[in-house]
C-alpha positions in Angstrom: 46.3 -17.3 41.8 49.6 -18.5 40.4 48.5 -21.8 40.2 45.1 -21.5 39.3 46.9 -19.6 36.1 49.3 -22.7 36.0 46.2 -24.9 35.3 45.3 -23.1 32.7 47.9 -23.5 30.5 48.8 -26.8 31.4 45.7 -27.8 30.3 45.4 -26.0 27.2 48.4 -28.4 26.2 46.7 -31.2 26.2 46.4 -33.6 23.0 48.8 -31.0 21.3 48.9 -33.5 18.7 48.3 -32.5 14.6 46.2 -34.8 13.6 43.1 -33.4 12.2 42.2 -29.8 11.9 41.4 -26.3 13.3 37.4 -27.4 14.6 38.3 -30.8 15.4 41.1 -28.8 18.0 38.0 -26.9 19.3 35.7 -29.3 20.3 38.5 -31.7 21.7 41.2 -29.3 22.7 39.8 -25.9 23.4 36.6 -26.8 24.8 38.0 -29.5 26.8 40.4 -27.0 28.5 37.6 -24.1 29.2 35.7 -27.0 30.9 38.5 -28.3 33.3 39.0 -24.8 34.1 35.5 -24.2 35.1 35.4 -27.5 37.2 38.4 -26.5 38.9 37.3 -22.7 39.7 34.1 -24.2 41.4 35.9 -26.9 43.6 38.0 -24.4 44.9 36.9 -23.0 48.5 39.5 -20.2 48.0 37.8 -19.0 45.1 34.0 -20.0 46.1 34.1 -20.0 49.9 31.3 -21.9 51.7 29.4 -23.2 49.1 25.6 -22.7 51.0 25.1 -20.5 54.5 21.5 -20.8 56.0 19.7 -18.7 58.5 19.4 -20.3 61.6 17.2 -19.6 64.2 19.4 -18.1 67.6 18.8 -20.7 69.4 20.8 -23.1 67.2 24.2 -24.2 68.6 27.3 -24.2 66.3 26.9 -27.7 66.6 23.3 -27.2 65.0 24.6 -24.6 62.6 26.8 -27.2 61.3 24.4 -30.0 60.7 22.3 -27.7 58.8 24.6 -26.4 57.0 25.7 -29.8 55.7 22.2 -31.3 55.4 20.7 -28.7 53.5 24.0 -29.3 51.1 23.5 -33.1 50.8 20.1 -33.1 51.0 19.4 -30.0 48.0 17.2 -27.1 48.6 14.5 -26.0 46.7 13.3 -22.4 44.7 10.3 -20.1 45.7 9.4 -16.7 45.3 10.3 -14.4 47.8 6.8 -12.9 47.4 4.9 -15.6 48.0 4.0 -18.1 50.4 6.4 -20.8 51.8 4.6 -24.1 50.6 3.6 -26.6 53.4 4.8 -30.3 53.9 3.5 -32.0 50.8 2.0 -29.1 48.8 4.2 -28.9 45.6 7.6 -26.2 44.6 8.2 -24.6 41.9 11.3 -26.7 41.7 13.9 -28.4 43.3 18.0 -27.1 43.3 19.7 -30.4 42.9 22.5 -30.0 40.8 24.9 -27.5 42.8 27.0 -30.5 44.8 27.6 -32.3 41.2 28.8 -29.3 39.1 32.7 -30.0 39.0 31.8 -33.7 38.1 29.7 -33.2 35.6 32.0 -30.4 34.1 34.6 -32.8 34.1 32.3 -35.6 32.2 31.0 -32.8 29.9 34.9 -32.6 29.1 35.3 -36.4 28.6 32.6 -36.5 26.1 34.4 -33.8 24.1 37.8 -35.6 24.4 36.1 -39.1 23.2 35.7 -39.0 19.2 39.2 -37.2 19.5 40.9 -40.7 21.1 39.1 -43.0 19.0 40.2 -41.1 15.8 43.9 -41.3 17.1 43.8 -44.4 18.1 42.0 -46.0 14.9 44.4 -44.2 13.0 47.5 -45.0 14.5 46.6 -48.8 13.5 46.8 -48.0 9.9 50.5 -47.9 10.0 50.7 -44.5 9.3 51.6 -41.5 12.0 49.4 -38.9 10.9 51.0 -36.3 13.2 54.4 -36.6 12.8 53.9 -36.2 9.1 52.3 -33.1 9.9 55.1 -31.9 11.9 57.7 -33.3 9.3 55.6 -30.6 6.8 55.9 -27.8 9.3 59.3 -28.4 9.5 60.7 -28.9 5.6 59.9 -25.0 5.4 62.4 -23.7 7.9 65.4 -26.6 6.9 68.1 -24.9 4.8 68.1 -25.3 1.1 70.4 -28.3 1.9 68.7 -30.1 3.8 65.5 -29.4 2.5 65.3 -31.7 -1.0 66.8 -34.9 1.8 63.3 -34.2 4.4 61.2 -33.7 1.2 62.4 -37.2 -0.1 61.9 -39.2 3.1 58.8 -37.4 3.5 57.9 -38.6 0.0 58.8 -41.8 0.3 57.6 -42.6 3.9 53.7 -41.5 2.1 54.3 -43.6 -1.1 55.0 -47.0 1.2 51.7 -46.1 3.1 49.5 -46.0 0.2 51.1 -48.9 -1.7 51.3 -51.4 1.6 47.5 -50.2 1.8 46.6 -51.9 -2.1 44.9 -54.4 -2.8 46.8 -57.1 -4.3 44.1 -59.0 -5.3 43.2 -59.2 -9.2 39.8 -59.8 -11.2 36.6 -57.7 -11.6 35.1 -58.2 -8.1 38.5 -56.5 -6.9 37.7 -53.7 -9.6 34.0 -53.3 -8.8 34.9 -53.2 -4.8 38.2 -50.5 -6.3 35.5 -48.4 -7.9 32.4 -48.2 -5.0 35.8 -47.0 -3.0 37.1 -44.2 -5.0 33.4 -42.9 -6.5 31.5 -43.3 -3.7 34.0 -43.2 -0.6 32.1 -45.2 2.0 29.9 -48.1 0.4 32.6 -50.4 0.5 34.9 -49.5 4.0 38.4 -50.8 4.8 41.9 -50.3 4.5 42.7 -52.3 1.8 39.5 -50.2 0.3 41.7 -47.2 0.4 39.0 -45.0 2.4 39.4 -46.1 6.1 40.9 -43.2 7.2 37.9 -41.2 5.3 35.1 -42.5 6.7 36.4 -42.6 10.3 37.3 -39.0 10.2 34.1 -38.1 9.1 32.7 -40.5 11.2 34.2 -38.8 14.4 33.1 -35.4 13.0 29.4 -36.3 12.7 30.5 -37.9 16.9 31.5 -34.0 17.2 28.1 -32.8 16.3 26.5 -35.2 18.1 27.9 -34.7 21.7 27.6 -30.6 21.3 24.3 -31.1 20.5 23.4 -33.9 23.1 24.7 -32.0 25.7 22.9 -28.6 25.5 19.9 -31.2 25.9 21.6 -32.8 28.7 22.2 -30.3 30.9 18.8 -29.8 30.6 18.0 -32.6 32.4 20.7 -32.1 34.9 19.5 -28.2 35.6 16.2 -28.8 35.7 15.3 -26.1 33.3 15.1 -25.0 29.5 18.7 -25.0 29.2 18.9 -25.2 25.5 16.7 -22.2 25.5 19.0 -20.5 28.0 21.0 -18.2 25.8 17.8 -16.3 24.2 16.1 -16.0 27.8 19.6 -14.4 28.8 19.5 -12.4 25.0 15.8 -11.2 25.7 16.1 -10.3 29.5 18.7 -8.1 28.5 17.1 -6.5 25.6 14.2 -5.5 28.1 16.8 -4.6 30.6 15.6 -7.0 32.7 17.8 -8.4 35.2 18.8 -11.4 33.8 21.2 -12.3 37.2 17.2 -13.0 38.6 17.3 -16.0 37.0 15.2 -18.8 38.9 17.3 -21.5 37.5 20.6 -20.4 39.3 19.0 -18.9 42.6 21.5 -17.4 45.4 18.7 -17.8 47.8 16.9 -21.1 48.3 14.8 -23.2 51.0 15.6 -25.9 53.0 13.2 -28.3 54.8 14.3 -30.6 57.2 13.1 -32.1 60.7 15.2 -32.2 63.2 14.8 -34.3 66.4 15.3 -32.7 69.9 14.6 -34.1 73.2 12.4 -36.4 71.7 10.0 -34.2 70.0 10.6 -34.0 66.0 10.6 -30.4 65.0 10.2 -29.1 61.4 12.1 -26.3 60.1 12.3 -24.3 56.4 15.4 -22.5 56.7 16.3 -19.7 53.9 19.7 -20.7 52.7 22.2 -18.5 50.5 24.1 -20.4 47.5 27.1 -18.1 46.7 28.3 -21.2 44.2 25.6 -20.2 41.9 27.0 -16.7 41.6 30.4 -18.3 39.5 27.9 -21.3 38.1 25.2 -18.6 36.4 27.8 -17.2 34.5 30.1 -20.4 33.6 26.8 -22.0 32.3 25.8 -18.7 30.4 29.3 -18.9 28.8 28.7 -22.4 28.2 25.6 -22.4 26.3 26.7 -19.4 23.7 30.4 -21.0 23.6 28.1 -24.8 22.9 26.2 -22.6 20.3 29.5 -21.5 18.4 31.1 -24.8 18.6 28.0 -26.5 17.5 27.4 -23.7 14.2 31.3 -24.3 13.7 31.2 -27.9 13.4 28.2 -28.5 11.3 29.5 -26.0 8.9 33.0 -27.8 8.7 31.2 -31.1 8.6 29.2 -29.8 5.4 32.1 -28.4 4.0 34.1 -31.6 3.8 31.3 -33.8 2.3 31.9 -30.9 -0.2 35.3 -32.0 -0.9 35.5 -35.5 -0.8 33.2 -36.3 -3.7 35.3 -37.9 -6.2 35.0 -34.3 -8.4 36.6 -32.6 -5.8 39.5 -34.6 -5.2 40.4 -34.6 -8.8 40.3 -30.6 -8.8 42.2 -30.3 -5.5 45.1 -32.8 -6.8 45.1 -30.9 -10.4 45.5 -27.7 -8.7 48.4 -28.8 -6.8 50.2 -30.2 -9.7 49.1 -27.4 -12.0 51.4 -25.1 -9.7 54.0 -27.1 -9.5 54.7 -27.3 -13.8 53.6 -30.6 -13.7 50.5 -31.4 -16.0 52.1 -30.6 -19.0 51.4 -33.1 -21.7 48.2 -35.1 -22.7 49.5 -38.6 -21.6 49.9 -36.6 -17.8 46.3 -36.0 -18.3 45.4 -39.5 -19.0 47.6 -41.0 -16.4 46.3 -38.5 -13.4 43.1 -40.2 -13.1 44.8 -43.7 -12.4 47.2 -41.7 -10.0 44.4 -40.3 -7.9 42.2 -43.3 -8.4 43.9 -45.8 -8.0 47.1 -44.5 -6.2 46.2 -41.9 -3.8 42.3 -42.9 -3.4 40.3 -41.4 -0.5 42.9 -42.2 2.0 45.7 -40.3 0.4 43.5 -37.6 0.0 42.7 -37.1 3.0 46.4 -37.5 4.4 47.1 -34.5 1.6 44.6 -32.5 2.9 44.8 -32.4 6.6 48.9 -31.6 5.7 47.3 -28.8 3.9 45.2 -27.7 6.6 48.4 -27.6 9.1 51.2 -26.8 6.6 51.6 -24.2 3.6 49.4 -25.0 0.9 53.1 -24.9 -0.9 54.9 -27.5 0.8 51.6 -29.8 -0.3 51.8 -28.5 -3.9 55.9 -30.0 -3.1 54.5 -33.5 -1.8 52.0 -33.7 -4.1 54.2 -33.1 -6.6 57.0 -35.6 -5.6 54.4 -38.7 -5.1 53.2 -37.9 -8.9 57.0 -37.7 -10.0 57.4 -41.2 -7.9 54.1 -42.7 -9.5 54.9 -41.5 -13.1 58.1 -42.8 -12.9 57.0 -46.2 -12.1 54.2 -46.6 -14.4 56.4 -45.5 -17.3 59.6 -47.1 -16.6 57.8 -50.6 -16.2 58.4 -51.3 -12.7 56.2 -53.9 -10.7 53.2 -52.1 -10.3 50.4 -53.8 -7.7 46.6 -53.6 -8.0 44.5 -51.5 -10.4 47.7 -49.8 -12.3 49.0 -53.6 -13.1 45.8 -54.3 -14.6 45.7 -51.5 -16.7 49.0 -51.5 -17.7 48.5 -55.2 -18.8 45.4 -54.6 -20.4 46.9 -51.4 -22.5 50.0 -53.3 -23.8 
């Protein structure tokens, strides 16, 4: 029991990376864990005992016993109703129990799918030349550093952000770079690419729509690999027990089954239908009804947090979270601030940055991003007003203005 305990909190560790936010963690973290632990639990005899016993005629040797045992578990049983009549060689079943051997696999795949849009979002990203996480954990940390210390972390911070987003410009004058500057800042994902200033954007939301998609796909999955209504599952559950009906006398995870086999003794091929019992199905009826309702809540989750964030990275949006940020900090002040704050979140911070800011935001305070936010527009102002080389966009403008 210790280490079955063990298990689980080794591997609710994994991927304990801050990289994206709170639903991303449950569909790639959370749900990932739940489903190792169910795969474990069933591929442990200690826990499950014998997975199928069937009722053997007495003349059967242990020998006998054995083979059946093992045939009936390779070969996969079939359901009928107690109350009627055993079906004859060829006359059809209601249906056939095929998935109990494969249930720790596919548990184990059902987990993989989860974990995949999570690795290709980390790994895309970490080719951007930016580490995402640590600059989340260097935000969690600036809080509890001493006054002293603090301003020093806030700085590097600062500065290690403001060499991502300039390295990321485009250098690259004239009005197709200004047209391609614009699609990217208005419109986020018509023109895609890390010069673009959006990469990091469109993949996340790219791997959220992934998250939607394998929740989804995989209620109708196990469909096909239960041989049932699964995605329906939950409300036949929901109504049996609104009738008080006993849901547990559920055909699609039967403790009793039938096995037909023939069997070849001194010569003579005799045909047998055996009644077998299936005490696996009594851990995977309920791992597969917490499945489904836990499937339902990650799938209602992510599809609201999906529409949420097309919410907020319209260009509108962007400029009102970046305003607000700066408005706290004291630092929108004048009219030329006013004027230059569009360029700053256009043409400096752009989709990317954005993003960066608010995925801080979602794993930080929202005060220690009102203290970044602040510091980049210090940095930016400074530049653009001193009359120090300025790349892209803001060098045009600047140009253009004197």
């Amino acid at each position: 029991m210790e280490r079955f305990i063990g298990a689980i909190g080794s591997v609710g560790k994994l991927d304990a990376k801050l990289h994206d936010d709170a639903v991303d963690r449950i569909n790639h973290r959370y749900t990932v864990a739940v489903l190792a632990v169910f795969a474990l639990l069933v591929s442990t005899s200690s826990y499950v005992g014998d997975p199928m016993t069937c009722w053997t005629p007495a003349h059967f040797t242990g020998q006998m016993v054995q083979y059946t045992d093992d045939y009936c578990w390779i070969k996969n049983t079939y359901y009928h109703p107690m109350h009627e009549v055993v079906p004859r060689e060829g006359e059809p079943r209601d249906f056939d129990v095929t998935y109990y051997q494969w249930v720790p696999l596919f548990l184990m795949i059902q987990a993989l799918l989860f974990y995949i849009p999570s690795g290709i979002w980390h790994i895309f990203n970490d080719k951007t030349g930016i580490n995402i996480h640590n600059i989340i954990v260097a935000s969690n940390t600036v809080a509890q550093v001493v006054p002293e210390g603090r301003e020093k972390t806030m700085k590097h911070l600062v500065r290690h952000i403001d060499a991502y987003l300039e390295r990321q410009k485009e250098h690259r004058k004239g009005r197709l770079n200004a047209a391609r500057q614009f699609m990217a800042t208005k419109m986020c994902c018509v023109c895609v690419g890390k010069r673009a200033g959006n990469f990091l954007l469109v993949l996340y939301m790219c791997c959220k729509v992934l998250y939607i998609i394998n929740v989804i796909g995989q209620l109708f999955m196990l469909n096909a690999f239960l041989g049932t209504k699964y995605h329906l599952y939950g409300f036949d559950v929901l109504r049996d027990l609104a009738a008080g009906n006993d849901w547990t006398a559920s055909p699609v995870f039967p403790r009793i089954t039938l096995c037909s086999f023939k069997m070849r003794v001194l010569g003579n091929v005799q045909r047998h239908t055996l009644q077998c019992v299936l005490p696996i199905n009594l851990f995977n009826e309920k791992i597969y009804v917490f499945i489904w309702f836990w499937y339902v809540f990650v799938a209602t989750v992510t599809c609201i947090n999906f529409l949420s964030w097309l919410t907020r990275i319209f260009h509108g949006a962007r400029m009102s979270f970046i305003k607000k940020h700066l408005a706290w900090m004291g630092r929108l002040n004048e009219e030329d601030d006013r004027q230059l704050f569009t360029r700053f979140v256009d043409n400096y911070l752009r989709p990317d940055g954005f993003l960066l800011l608010r995925l801080i935001a979602k794993n930080s305070t929202e005060f220690v991003t009102s203290e970044i936010i602040a510091g980049l527009w210090d940095n930016y102002k400074r530049v653009y007003s001193g009359g120090m080389s300025l790349t892209g966009n803001d060098k045009e403008e600047k140009e253009s203005e004197a």
